[in-house]
C-alpha positions as CSV (number, residue, x, y, z in Angstrom):
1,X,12.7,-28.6,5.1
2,X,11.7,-26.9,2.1
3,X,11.3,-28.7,-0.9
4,X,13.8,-27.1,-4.0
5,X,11.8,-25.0,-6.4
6,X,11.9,-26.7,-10.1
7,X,12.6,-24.8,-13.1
8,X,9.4,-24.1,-14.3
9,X,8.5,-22.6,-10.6
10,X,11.4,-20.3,-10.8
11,X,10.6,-19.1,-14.3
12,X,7.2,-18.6,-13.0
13,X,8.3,-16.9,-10.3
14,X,11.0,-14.4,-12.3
15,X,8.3,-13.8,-15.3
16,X,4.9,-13.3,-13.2
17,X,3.4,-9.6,-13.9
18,X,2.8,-8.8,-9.9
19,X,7.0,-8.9,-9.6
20,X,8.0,-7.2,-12.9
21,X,8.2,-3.7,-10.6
22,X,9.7,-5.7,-7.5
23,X,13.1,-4.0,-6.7
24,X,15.0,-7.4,-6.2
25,X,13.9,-8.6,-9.6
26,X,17.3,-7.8,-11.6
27,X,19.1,-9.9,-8.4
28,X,16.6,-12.4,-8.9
29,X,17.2,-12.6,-12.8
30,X,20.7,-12.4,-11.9
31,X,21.2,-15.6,-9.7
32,X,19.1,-17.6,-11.5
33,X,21.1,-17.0,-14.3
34,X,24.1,-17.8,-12.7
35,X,22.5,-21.7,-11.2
36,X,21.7,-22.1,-14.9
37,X,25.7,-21.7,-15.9
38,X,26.0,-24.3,-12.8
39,X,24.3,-26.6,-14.1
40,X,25.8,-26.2,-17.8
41,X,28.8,-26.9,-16.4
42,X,27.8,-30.0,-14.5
43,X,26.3,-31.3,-17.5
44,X,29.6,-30.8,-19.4
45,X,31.8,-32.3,-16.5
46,X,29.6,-35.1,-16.1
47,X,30.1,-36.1,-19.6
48,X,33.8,-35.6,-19.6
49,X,34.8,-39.5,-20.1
50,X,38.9,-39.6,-19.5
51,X,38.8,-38.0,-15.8
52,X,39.0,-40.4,-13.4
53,X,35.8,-41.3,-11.3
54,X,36.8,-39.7,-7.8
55,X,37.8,-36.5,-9.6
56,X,34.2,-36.3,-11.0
57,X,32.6,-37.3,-8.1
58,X,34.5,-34.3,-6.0
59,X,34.0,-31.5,-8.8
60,X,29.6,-32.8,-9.0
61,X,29.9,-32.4,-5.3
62,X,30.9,-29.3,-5.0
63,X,29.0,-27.8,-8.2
64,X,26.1,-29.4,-6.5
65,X,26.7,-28.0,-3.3
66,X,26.7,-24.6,-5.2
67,X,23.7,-25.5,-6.5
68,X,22.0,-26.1,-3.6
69,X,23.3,-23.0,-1.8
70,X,21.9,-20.7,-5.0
71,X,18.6,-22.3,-4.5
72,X,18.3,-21.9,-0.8
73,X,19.2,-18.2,-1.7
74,X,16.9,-17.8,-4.4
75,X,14.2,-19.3,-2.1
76,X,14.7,-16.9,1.0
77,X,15.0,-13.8,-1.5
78,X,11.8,-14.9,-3.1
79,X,10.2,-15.2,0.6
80,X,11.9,-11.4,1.4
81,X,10.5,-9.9,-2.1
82,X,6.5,-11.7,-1.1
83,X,6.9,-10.4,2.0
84,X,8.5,-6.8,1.0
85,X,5.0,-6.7,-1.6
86,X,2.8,-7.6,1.8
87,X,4.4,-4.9,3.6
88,X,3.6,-2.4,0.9
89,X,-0.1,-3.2,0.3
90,X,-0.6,-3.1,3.6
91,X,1.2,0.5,3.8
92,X,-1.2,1.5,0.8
93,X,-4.1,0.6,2.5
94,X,-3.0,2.4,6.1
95,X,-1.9,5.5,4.1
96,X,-5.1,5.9,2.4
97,X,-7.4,5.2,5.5
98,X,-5.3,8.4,6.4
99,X,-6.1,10.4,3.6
100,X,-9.5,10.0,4.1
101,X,-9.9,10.4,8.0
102,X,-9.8,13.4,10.6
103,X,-7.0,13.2,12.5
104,X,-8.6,14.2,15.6
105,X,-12.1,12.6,15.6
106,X,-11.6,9.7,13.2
107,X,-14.1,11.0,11.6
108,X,-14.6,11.3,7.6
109,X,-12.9,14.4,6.4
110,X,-14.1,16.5,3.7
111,X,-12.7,14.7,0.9
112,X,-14.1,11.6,1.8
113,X,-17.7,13.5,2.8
114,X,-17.7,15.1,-0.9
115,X,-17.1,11.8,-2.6
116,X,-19.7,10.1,-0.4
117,X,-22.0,12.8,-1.3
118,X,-21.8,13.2,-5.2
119,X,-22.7,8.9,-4.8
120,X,-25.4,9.6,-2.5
121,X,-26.8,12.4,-4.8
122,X,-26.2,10.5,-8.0
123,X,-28.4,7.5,-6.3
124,X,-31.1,9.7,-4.7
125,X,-31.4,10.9,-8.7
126,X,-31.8,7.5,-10.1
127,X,-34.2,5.6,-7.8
128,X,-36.0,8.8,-6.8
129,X,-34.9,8.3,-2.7
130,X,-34.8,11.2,-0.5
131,X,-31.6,12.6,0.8
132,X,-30.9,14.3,3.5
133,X,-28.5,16.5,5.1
134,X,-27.6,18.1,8.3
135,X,-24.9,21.0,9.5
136,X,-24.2,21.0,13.2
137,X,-22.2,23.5,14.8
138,X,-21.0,22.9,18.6
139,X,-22.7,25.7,20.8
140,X,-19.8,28.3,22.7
141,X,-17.3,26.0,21.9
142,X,-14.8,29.3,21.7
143,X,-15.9,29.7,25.2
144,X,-14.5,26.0,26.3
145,X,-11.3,26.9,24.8
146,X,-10.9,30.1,26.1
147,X,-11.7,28.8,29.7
148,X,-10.3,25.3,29.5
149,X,-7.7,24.9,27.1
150,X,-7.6,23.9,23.7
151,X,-7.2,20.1,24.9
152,X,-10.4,20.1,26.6
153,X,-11.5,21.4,23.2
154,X,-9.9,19.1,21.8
155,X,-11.6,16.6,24.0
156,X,-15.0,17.9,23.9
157,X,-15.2,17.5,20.0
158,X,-13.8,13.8,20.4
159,X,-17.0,12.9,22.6
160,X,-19.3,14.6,20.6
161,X,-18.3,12.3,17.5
162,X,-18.4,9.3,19.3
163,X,-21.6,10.3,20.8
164,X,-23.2,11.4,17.3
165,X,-22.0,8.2,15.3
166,X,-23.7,6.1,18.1
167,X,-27.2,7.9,17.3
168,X,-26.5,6.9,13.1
169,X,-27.2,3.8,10.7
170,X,-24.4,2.0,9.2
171,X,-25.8,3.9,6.1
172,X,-25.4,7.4,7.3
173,X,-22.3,9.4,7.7
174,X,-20.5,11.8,10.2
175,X,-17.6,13.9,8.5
176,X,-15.9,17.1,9.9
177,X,-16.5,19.8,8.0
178,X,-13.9,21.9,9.8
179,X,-13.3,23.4,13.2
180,X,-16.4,22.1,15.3
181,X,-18.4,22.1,12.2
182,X,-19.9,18.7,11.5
183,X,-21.7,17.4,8.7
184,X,-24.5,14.4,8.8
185,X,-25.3,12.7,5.4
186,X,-28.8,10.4,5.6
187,X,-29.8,8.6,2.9
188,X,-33.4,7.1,2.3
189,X,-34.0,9.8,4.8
190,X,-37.4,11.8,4.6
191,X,-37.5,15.0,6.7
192,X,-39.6,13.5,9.7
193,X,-37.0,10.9,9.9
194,X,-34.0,13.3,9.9
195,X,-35.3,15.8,12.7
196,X,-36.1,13.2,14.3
197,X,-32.2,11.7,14.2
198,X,-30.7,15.2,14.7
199,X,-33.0,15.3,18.0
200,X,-31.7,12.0,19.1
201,X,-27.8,13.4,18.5
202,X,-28.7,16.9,20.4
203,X,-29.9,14.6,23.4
204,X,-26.7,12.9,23.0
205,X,-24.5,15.5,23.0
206,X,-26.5,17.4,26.2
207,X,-26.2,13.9,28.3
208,X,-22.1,14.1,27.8
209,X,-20.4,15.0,30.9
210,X,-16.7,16.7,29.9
211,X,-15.7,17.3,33.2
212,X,-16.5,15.2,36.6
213,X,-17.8,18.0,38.5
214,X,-19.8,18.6,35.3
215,X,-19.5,22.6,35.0
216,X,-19.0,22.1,31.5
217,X,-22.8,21.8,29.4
218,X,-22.6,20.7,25.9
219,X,-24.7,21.2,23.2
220,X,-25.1,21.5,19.1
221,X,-27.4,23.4,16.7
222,X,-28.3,21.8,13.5
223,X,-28.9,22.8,10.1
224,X,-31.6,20.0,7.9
225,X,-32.6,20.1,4.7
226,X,-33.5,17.8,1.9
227,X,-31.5,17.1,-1.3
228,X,-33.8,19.0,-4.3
229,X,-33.6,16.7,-7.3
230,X,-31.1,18.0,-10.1
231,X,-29.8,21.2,-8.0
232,X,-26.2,21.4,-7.2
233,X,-24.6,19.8,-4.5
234,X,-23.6,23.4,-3.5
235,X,-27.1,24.6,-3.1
236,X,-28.1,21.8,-1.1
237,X,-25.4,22.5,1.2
238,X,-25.5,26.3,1.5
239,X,-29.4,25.7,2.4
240,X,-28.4,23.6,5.0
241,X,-26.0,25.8,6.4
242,X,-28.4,29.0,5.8
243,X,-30.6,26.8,8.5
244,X,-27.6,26.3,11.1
245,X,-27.0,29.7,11.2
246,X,-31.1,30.4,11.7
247,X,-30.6,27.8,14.7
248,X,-27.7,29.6,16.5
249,X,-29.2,32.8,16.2
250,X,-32.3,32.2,17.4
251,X,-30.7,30.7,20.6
252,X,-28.7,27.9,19.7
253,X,-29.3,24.3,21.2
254,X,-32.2,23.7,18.8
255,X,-32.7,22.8,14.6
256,X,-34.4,24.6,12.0
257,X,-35.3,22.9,8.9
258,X,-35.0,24.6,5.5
259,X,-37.3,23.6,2.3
C-alpha cells in the first residue's frame, strides 16, 4: 500500500512550476484545502474536554476516515495529472516528428531539409569544410503512373528512398523536395566523394525490382554541386538543379556536376 503523502509533499506537489498550467490544479488546490479544514476540526474536537470519551473516539473516527479517503483521492489525482503531463510530452514529441517528415517516404520534408541546410552552410563557413549537394529527379516516373497507377508510383518512390538512405552516412541527408524530386545534403563532402555517392545511389535505384516479372526499370538523374563560400543558399541550390536538368536532357540516368 501506498505510504500517505505528508504535508510538505503535498505543498510540494500543489506549488511546483511543471504543474502550475496542469488543468486539475484548481481541484487539486481545492481538496487539499478541504483535508486542511479536516484536520482543523479534529484538532478542535480533540481538545473539546466535557464530551464523553466514546463520543470523541466515534467523531476522530470518522474525521479520520475522511481524512484518509481525501488523501487516497489526492494521491490517484496526482498519479492521473503525472500521467495526463506524460501523455502530452509524448504527443509533442509524435506531432513534431510529423511536422518534420514526408508522409509518404519518411523522408525529411522541406522544412526540415532547409533548417538542416542553413546549419550545414553556417558550419561549412566556419571551419572551412566542403559541402555538398545533390538534386535527383526519378527518370519517366509520369510514365509509371500513367501505366501502373498512381500506387505503384507511390511504391516506386518508397523504394527508391529506402534504397538511397542505405547508400548515405549517418551525417548526410535525404529530404523530398517535392513530387519525385529528392534532395541529398553531404557534409565534409569534396566533389570526388559526392559523384562518387550519387553513383553508388543510381546503382541502387537500377538494381530495384518494382514488379516481379520486372517490366518496370528504374532509374534517377542527379544534379551535384559544391556549396561556394558566402553565396546564398539559393544559388547553391539553383546550380544544383541547373545540373539535374543538364542530366535529364542529355539522356537522363546519368549526373552532371556544376562548378
Amino acid at each position: 500500500m501506498t505510504n500517505p503523502l505528508t504535508d510538505a509533499e503535498l505543498e510540494r506537489l500543489l506549488l511546483a512550476p511543471e504543474h502550475q498550467d496542469n488543468p486539475l490544479l484548481p481541484a487539486l488546490k481545492l481538496l487539499r484545502k478541504r483535508e486542511q479544514m479536516h484536520q482543523q476540526r479534529l484538532d478542535r474536537l480533540l481538545r473539546i474536554a466535557d464530551c464523553s470519551d466514546d463520543l470523541a473516539r466515534t467523531q476522530s473516527h470518522d474525521l479520520l476516515h475522511q481524512y484518509d479517503k481525501q488523501l487516497r483521492r489526492l494521491e490517484k489525482i496526482t498519479r492521473i495529472s503525472d500521467r495526463y503531463q506524460q501523455n502530452l510530452l509524448e504527443l509533442n514529441e509524435e506531432l513534431k516528428e510529423v511536422a518534420l517528415r514526408d508522409p509518404l517516404t519518411g523522408l525529411a520534408n522541406r522544412r526540415l531539409l532547409m533548417s538542416r541546410l542553413n546549419e550545414e552552410i553556417e558550419r561549412s563557413r566556419r571551419h572551412q569544410q566542403p559541402l555538398s549537394v545533390v538534386m535527383l529527379d526519378v527518370d519517366h516516373f509520369k510514365r509509371i503512373n500513367d501505366v501502373f497507377g498512381h500506387d505503384m508510383g507511390d511504391k516506386a518512390l518508397c523504394m527508391m528512398s529506402k534504397a538511397i538512405v542505405q547508400q548515405l552516412r549517418e551525417t548526410d541527408l535525404c529530404a523530398r523536395w517535392g513530387g519525385e524530386e529528392f534532395m541529398l545534403l553531404l557534409p565534409d563532402t569534396r566533389s570526388e566523394q559526392a559523384i562518387h555517392m550519387v553513383e553508388r545511389v543510381m546503382q541502387a535505384i537500377r538494381l530495384l525490382q518494382l514488379r516481379d516479372d520486372q517490366t518496370v526499370s528504374l532509374s534517377i538523374s542527379a544534379g551535384i554541386t559544391q556549396y561556394h563560400a558566402n553565396e546564398a543558399m539559393d544559388v547553391t541550390i539553383n546550380r544544383a538543379d541547373g545540373a539535374l536538368i543538364s542530366a535529364k536532357q542529355n539522356g537522363r540516368d546519368q549526373w552532371q556536376w556544376a562548378r
